[in-house]
C-alpha positions, 0 to 999 in steps of 0.5 A: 477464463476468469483472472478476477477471483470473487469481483474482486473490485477497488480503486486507488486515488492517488493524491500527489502533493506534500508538505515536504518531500521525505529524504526516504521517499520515492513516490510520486509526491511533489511540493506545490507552493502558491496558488491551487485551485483544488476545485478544478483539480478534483474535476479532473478527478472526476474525469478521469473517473468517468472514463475508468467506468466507460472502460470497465462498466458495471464493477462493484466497488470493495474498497476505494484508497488515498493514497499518496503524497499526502491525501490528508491535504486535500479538503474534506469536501474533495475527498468527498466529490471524489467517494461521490464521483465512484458511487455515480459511475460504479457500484459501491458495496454497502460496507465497503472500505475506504482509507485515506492516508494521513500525516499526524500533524495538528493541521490534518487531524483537525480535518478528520471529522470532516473525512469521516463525514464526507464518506472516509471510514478507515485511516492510516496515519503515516507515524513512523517513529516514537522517537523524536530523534529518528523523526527529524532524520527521517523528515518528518513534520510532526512530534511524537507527543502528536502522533500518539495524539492523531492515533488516538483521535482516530481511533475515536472518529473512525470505525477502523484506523491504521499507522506505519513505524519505519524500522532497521534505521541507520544505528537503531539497535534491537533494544531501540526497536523493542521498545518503540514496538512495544509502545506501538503495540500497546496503542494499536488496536486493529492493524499496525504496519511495519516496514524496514527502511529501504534504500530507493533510488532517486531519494536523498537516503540513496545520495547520502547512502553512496557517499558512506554518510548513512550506514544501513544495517548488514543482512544478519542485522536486518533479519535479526529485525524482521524476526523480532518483530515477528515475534512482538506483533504475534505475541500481542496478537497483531500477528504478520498477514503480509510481510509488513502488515499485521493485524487482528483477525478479521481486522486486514486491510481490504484494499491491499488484501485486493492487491496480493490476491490479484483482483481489479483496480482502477488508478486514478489521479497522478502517477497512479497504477491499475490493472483492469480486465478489458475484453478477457485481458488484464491491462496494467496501466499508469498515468502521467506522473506530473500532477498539472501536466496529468491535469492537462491531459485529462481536461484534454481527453478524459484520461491521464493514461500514458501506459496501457499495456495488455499483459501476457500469461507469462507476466499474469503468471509472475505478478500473480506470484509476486503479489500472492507470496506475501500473504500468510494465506499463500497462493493457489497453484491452480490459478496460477496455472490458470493464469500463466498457462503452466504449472509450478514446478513440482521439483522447486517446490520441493527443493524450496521445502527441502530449505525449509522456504515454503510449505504447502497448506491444508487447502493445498495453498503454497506459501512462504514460511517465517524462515524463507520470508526473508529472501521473498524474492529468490523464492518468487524467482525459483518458483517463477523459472 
């Protein structure tokens, strides 16, 4: 049984380390302040690289994505040994896809030239607003005079580029949001993604949220939201390939393509995730989240792995719904039999039609509709019963 579709192949770098810490943010991102030896940091980078190959040998490499924390801090020359360290254990693909997210600050951007010369060939820069207002809510070190300037540098001095907005923000009306879309739109070239604001736990949004101190908007509002961004992007031909993400054709994001559609990636670095085929079984994996203490543990024994769990048909099966029902382009009910061992109902999936949820395409893909995107998770659930 093959759980990997076309080779599919990437690995995510995670980098932990920030500026500052967002109030909306629940990633593993820290604040390190004093001194860094960042050469030895990367070596266990390095290491731990070397490791993931000896797991999973002779793979070829579509995409490799920073991630973060705050990629964009690390030098050029990091991020290099990094590229250079995956090429030497793995093969990677002539063309392939390498991202690296970045904040627009006038401290990262003057480091773009060298990330494109030391291998990073698409950015995505983390924006987030248009207004100077929602900027200082949401933490944000920049203005927005730079971040219409980093957008354009990068646009310049990378063959493809990217940047998040945030929306549904505490008192941001639909005609807030249709202008600063607008604007957004008409600077975008490629891919654009647009999340709403969530609530996360463990975030300082989450504490002032409980104490009545930030209101969210209701359901109705927040779809409301959803449903006009739908219908900008689509207008201005960036149209929705995922929830959030909406790009020109041809212009999707391979990295996050190779995740909704299920394929292999290694982890790597603090906190980081992968799901790798060993032995026939597909591995979830996580690493220690602490960024020295991974180092530690690394230096320690090649590897900063603290959860390698062999995933059952069942949980292949669920995932494989989860991740494949955000993409326009649905899933293939056959693989997923061939991953869970079952079938989908063909009662939900007609009950779920009858709501006007799901629809199945040409190719016999099922997929969720505009109408039933909104509630994703119920529908993941029904079809997963």
């Amino acid at each position: 049984m093959k759980n990997n579709p076309n080779d599919l192949f990437g690995v995510y770098v995670h980098w932990p380390f920030c500026a500052s810490k967002c109030p909306y943010c629940d990633f593993n991102s820290h604040v390190h302040r004093g001194p860094f030896d960042e050469d030895g940091y990367v070596a266990a980078y390095e290491r731990e690289i070397a490791t993931a190959a000896a797991l999973v040998p002779g793979r070829v490499v579509q995409s490799i994505f920073f991630g973060g924390g705050t990629p964009s801090l690390m030098s050029p020359s990091a991020t290099g040994r990094i590229i250079d360290a995956i090429a030497k254990h793995w093969t990677v693909e002539p063309g392939a896809e390498i991202t690296l997210e970045a904040n627009p600050t006038s401290v990262e951007v003057d480091r773009f030239r060298g990330f494109r010369t030391a291998g990073v060939n698409r950015v995505s820069l983390g924006v987030q607003s248009l207004r100077e207002g929602p900027l200082a809510e949401l933490g944000r070190r920049h203005t927005v005079d730079e971040a219409i300037a980093a957008v354009r540098i990068a646009q310049s001095v990378f063959e493809r580029s990217s940047f998040d907005l945030i929306y549904a923000r505490p008192r941001q009306t639909l005609e807030d949001w249709e202008d600063e879309l607008k604007e957004a739109l008409w600077m975008a070239r490629g891919h654009i993604s647009l999340y709403q604001l969530t609530i996360e736990q463990g975030t300082r949004y989450f504490d002032l949220h409980r104490a009545g101190k930030l209101i969210m908007p209701d359901e109705d509002l927040a779809a409301d939201f959803y449903e006009l961004t739908q219908e900008l992007t689509a207008a201005a031909g960036l149209p929705a390939y995922e929830i959030s993400n909406h790009a020109r054709p041809g212009q999707e994001s391979t990295h996050n393509m190779l995740y909704w559609r299920y394929g292999e990636y290694a982890g790597i670095g603090p906190g980081a995730h992968g799901r790798l085929m060993i032995n026939n079984q597909r591995h979830a994996t996580a690493a220690e989240k602490l960024p020295f203490e991974w180092q530690k543990q690394v230096l320690a024994k090649g590897h900063g792995m603290v959860v390698d769990d062999v995933l059952t048909w069942e949980e292949q099966g669920d995932e494989f719904l989860v991740m494949g029902l955000r993409l326009k382009e649905g899933i293939s009910p056959a693989r997923f039999s061939a991953l869970s061992g079952r079938q989908i109902s063909p009662r939900q999936i007609d009950a779920l039609k009858g709501y006007g949820f799901v629809e199945t395409l040409p190719n016999g893909n099922i997929r969720v509709t505009d109408r039933g995107w909104p509630v994703l998770d119920a529908v993941v659930a029904d079809l997963a019963a």
